[in-house]
C-alpha positions as CSV (number, residue, x, y, z in Angstrom):
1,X,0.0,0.0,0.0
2,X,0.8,3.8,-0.6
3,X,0.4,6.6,1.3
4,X,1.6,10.7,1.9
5,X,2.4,12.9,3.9
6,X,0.1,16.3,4.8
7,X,2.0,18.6,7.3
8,X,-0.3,20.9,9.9
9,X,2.0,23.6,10.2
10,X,-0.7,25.5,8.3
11,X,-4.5,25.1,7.6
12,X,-5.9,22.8,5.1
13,X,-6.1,24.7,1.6
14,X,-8.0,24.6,-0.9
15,X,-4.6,23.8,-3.1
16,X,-4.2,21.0,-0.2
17,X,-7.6,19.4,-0.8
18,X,-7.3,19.3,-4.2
19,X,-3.8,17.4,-3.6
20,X,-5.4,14.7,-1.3
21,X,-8.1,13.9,-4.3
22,X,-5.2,13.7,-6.6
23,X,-3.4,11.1,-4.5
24,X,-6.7,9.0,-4.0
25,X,-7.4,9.0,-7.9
26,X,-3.8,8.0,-8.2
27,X,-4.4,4.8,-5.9
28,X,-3.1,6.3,-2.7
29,X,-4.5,4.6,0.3
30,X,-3.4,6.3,3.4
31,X,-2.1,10.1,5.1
32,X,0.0,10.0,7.2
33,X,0.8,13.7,9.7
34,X,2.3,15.2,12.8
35,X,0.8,16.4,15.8
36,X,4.2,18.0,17.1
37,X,2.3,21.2,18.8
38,X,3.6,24.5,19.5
39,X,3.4,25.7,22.9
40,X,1.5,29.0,21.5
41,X,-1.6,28.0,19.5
42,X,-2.2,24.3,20.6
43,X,-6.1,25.2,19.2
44,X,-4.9,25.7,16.0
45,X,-3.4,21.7,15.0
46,X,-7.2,20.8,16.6
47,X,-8.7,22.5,14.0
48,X,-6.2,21.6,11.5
49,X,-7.0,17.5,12.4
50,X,-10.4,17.8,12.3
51,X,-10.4,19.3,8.7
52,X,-7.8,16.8,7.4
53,X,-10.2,14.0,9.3
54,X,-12.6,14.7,7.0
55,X,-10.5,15.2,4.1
56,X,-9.5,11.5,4.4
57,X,-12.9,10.3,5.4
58,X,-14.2,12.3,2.1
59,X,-11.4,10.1,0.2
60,X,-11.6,6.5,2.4
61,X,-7.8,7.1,3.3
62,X,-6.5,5.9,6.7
63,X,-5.0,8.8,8.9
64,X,-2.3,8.0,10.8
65,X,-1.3,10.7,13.0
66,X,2.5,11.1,14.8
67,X,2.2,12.5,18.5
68,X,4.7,13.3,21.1
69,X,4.1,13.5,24.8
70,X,1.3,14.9,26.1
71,X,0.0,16.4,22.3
72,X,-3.3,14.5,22.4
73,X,-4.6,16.1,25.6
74,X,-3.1,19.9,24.9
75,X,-5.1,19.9,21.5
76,X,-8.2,18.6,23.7
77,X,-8.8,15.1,23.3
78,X,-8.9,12.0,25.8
79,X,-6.4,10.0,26.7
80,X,-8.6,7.7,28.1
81,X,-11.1,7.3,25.4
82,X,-10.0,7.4,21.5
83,X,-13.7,7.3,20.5
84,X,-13.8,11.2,19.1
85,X,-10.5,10.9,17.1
86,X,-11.6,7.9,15.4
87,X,-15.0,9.7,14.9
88,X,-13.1,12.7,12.8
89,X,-11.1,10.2,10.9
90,X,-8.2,9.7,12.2
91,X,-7.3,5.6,12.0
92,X,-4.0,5.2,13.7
93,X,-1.9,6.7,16.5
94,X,2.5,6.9,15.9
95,X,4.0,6.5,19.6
96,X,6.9,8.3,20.8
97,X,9.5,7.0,23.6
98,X,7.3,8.7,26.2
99,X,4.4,6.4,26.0
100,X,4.8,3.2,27.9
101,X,4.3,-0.4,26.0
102,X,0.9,-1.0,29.2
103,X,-0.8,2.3,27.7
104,X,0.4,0.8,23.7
105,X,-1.4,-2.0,24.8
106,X,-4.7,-0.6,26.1
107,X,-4.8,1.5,22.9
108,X,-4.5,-1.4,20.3
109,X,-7.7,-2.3,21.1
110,X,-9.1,0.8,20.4
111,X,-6.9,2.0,17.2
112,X,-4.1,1.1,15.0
113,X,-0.7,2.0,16.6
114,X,2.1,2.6,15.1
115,X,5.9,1.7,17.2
116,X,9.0,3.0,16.1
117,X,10.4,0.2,13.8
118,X,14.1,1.5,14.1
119,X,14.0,1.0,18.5
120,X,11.7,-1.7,19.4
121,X,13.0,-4.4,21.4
122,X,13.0,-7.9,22.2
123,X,11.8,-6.7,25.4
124,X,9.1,-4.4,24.0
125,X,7.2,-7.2,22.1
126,X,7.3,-9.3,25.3
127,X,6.0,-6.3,27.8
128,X,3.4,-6.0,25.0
129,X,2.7,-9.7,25.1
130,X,2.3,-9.4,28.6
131,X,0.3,-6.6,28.3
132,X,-2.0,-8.2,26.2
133,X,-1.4,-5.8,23.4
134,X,-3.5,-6.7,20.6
135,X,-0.7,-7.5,17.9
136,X,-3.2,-7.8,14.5
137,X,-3.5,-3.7,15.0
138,X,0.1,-2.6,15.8
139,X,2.1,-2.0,13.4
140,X,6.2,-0.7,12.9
141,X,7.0,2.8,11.1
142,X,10.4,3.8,10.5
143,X,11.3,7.5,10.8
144,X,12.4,9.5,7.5
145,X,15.8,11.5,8.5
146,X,15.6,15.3,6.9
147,X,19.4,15.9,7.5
148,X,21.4,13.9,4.9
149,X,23.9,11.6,5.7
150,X,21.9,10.5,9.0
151,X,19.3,7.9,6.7
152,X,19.6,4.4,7.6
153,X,21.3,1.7,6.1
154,X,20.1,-0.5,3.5
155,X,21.3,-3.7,5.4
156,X,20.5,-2.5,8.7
157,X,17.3,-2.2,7.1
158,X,16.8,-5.2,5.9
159,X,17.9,-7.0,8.6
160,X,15.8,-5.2,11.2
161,X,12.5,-5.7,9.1
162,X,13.5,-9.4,8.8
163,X,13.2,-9.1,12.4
164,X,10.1,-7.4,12.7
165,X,8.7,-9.6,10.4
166,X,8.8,-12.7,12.7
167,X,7.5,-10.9,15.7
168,X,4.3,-10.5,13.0
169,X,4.4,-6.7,12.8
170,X,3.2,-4.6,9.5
171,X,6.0,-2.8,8.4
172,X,6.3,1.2,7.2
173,X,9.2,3.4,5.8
174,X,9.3,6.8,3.4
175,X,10.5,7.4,0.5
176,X,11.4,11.2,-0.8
177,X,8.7,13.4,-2.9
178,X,9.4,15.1,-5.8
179,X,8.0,18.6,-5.1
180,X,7.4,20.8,-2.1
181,X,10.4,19.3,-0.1
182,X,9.8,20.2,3.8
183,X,12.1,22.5,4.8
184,X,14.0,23.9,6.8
185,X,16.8,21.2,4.9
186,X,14.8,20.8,1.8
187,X,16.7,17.5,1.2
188,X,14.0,15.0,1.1
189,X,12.5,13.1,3.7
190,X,13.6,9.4,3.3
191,X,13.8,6.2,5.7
192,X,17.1,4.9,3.2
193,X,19.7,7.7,3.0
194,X,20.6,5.6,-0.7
195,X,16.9,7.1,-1.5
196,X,17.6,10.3,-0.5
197,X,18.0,11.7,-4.4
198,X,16.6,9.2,-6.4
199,X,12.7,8.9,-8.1
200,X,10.0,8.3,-5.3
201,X,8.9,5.0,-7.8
202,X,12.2,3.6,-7.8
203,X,12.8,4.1,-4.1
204,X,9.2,3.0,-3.6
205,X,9.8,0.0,-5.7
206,X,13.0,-1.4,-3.4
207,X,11.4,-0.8,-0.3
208,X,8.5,-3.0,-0.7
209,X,11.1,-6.0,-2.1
210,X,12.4,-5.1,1.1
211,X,9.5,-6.6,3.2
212,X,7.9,-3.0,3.4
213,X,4.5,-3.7,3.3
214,X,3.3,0.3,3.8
215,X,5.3,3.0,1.7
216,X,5.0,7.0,2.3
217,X,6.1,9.9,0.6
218,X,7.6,12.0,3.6
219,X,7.4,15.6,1.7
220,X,4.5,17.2,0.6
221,X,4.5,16.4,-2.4
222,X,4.6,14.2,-6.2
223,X,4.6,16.0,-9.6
224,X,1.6,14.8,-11.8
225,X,4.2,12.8,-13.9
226,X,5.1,10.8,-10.6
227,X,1.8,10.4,-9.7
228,X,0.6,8.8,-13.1
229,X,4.0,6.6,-12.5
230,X,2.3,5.4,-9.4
231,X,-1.2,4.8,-10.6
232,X,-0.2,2.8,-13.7
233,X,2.2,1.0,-11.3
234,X,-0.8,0.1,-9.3
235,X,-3.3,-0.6,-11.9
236,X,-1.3,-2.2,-14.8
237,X,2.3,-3.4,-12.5
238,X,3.7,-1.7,-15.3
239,X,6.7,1.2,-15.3
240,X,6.1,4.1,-17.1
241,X,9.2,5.8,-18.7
242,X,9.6,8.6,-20.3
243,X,11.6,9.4,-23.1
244,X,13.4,11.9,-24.8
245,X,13.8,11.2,-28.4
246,X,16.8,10.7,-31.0
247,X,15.4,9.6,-34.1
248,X,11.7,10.8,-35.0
249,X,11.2,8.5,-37.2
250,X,11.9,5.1,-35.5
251,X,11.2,5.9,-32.2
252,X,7.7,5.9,-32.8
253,X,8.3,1.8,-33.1
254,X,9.2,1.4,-29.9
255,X,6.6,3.4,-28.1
256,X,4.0,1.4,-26.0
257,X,3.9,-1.4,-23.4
258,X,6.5,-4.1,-23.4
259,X,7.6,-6.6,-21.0
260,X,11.4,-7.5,-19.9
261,X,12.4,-11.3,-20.9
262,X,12.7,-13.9,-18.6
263,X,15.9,-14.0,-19.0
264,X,17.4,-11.2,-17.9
265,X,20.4,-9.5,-19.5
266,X,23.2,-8.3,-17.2
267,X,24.0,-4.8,-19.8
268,X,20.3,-4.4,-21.3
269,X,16.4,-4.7,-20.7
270,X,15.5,-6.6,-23.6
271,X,11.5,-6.4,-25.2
272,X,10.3,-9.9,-25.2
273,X,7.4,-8.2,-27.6
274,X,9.8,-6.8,-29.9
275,X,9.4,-10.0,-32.3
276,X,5.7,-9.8,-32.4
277,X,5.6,-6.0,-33.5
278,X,5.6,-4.7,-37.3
279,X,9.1,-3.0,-37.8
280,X,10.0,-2.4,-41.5
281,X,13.5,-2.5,-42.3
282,X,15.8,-0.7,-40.5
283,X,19.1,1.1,-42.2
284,X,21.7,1.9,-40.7
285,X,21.4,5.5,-38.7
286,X,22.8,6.9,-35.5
287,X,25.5,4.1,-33.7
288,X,26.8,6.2,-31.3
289,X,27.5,5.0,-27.9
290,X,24.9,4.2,-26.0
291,X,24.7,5.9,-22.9
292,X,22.6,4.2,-19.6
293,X,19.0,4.5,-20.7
294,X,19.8,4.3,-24.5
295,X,16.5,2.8,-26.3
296,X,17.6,0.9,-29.4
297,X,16.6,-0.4,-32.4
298,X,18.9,-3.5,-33.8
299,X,19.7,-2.5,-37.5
300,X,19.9,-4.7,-40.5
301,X,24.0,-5.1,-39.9
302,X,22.5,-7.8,-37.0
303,X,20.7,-9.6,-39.6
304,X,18.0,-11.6,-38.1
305,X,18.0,-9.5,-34.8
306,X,17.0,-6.4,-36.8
307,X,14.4,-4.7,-35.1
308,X,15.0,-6.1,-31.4
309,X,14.3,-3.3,-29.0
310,X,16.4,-2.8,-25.8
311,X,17.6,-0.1,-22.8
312,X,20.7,0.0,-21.9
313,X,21.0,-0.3,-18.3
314,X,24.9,0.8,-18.4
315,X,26.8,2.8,-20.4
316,X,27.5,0.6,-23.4
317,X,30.1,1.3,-26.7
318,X,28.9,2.2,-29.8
319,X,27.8,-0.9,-32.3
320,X,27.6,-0.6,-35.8
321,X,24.5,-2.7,-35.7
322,X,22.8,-0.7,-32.8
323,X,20.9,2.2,-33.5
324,X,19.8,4.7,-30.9
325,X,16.0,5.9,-31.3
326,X,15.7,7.2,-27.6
327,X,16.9,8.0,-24.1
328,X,14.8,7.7,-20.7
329,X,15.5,11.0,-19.2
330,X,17.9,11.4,-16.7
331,X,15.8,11.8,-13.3
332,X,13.8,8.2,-14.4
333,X,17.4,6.1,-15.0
334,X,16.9,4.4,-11.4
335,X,13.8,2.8,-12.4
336,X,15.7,0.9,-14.8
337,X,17.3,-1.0,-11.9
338,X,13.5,-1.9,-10.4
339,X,12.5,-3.8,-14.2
340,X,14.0,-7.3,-13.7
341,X,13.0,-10.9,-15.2
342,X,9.5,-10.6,-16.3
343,X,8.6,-7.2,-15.4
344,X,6.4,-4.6,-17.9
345,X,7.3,-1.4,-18.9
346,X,6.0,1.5,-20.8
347,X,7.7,4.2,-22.9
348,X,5.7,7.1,-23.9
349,X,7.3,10.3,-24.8
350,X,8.3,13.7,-22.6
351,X,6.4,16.3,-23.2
352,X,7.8,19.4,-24.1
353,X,6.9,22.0,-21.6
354,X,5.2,25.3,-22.9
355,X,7.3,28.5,-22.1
């Protein structure tokens, strides 16, 4: 499942609203926000949670809401009873340090709680055990780390949600936006700190072959090409590319879906629907060297591979029999490295942006 972020450090705009709808029609399922009040106008992120609680009610997204300390009670709900928050929307509570695993326990039964994936314990699972916790409605978020350098480690994490997979928890982590980065950093908001500057797909893509069954974007925000990224994702498993192109003419032969053979090349994503598409005869035109995300066409020179279409997923020399039609535009190239054996693809081309 997917999900975003929606910060309350200001009231729910219009501009905001129409963001949320975008992300549902774009097969987003969840919101995720922080209740981190100030100590001047606690009022204020009431308010705020109430509107965004119907936002996501409007849209049938869960709401998962970060709090620290004693946040619930200074915006004016109970502690005791979690009745009215579920009643404005909001379907899950993030726990800080402060909040001990007997009152984590008590609350599973009344909402979905999120731990801290990166600090629970051995010990916390069995004081939660004890404690009756009810463990089909907790589940483990990682943090996203503004500063860079400071993200986690792809190993670490991989061997702590191996971990958290046996004790039977549901596992979260973010992945960077594309637009409106949260400041005051501006550096994206992942859990990896490999993800830091790379597509929110891609990154999206390895987090959930890394047993991360709930992905985020941490900023505020996806460009509409990212989002239709997502949704086809979603609805098609497909991976749209886009393309900037070389050769006018020929390009338009490889537009359209394909699918990635079986047997996957080490150098080159090979079409396995290339040999099933009409492609005329193809003369020899531009061999230069093919540069990662090179889309080519295999000329007559390479006689009865003429017309086999493929990506470069390296930099590769230039081939007298190769020609180059196309190029996947630089911000998409780590996508490449998410289309293995058997995966579909799509290649459409960039639209020029009017001045």
């Amino acid at each position: 499942m997917f999900g975003f972020s929606i910060f309350m450090n200001e009231p729910l705009t219009e501009e905001k609203k129409a963001y949320i709808k975008q992300m549902a029609d774009s097969g987003f399922q969840g919101i995720f926000t922080s209740m981190h009040i100030p100590e001047d106008d606690p009022t204020a992120y009431k308010k705020r949670l109430m509107a965004l609680g119907e936002c996501a009610k409007n849209h049938q997204l869960d709401l998962m809401v970060d709090i620290s300390g004693d946040a619930l009670s200074r915006a004016g709900f109970s502690f005791e009873d979690l009745k009215p928050l579920k009643q404005i929307g909001v379907t899950g509570l993030r726990m800080d340090y402060h909040i001990s695993n007997q009152q984590i326990a008590d609350w599973s039964h009344q909402i979905k709680i999120s731990l801290n994936a990166s600090t629970i314990t051995a010990q916390d699972v069995q004081e939660l055990e004890e404690a009756k916790a009810d463990f089909t409605q907790l589940e483990a978020w990682h943090n996203y780390y503004p500063r860079p350098e400071t993200g986690l480690d792809y190993q670490w994490y991989a061997k702590k949600n191996r971990w958290l997979k046996e004790q039977g928890f549901t596992i979260q982590g973010f992945v960077p936006g594309d637009k409106d980065l949260r400041g005051p950093v501006y550096q994206g908001l992942p859990t990896l700190e490999k993800h830091r500057n790379i597509h929110p797909l891609a990154a999206a893509i390895e987090l959930a072959a890394c047993q991360t069954d709930l992905v985020y974007i941490g900023d505020g925000g996806l460009s509409e090409e990212v989002r239709e990224q997502f949704l086809i994702y979603q609805q098609e498993q497909s991976i749209l590319l886009h393309i900037d192109v070389i050769d006018h003419e020929f390009c338009e032969y490889v537009l359209g879906n394909h699918t990635n053979r079986q047997d996957d090349a080490r150098d080159v994503l090979r079409s396995a629907d290339a040999r099933f598409r009409k492609i005329p005869y193809i003369p020899v035109r531009d061999t230069n060297e093919r540069k990662k995300g090179s889309v080519t066409l295999d000329n007559e020179k390479y006689c009865r591979y003429m017309g086999e279409i493929q990506i470069t997923k390296r930099d590769l020399p230039a081939d007298e029999k190769v020609n180059r039609v196309a190029r996947v535009i630089e911000e998409e190239l780590p996508l490449l490295e998410q289309i293995h054996a058997g995966v579909n693809f799509k290649l459409i081309k960039k639209e020029k942006k009017a001045n």
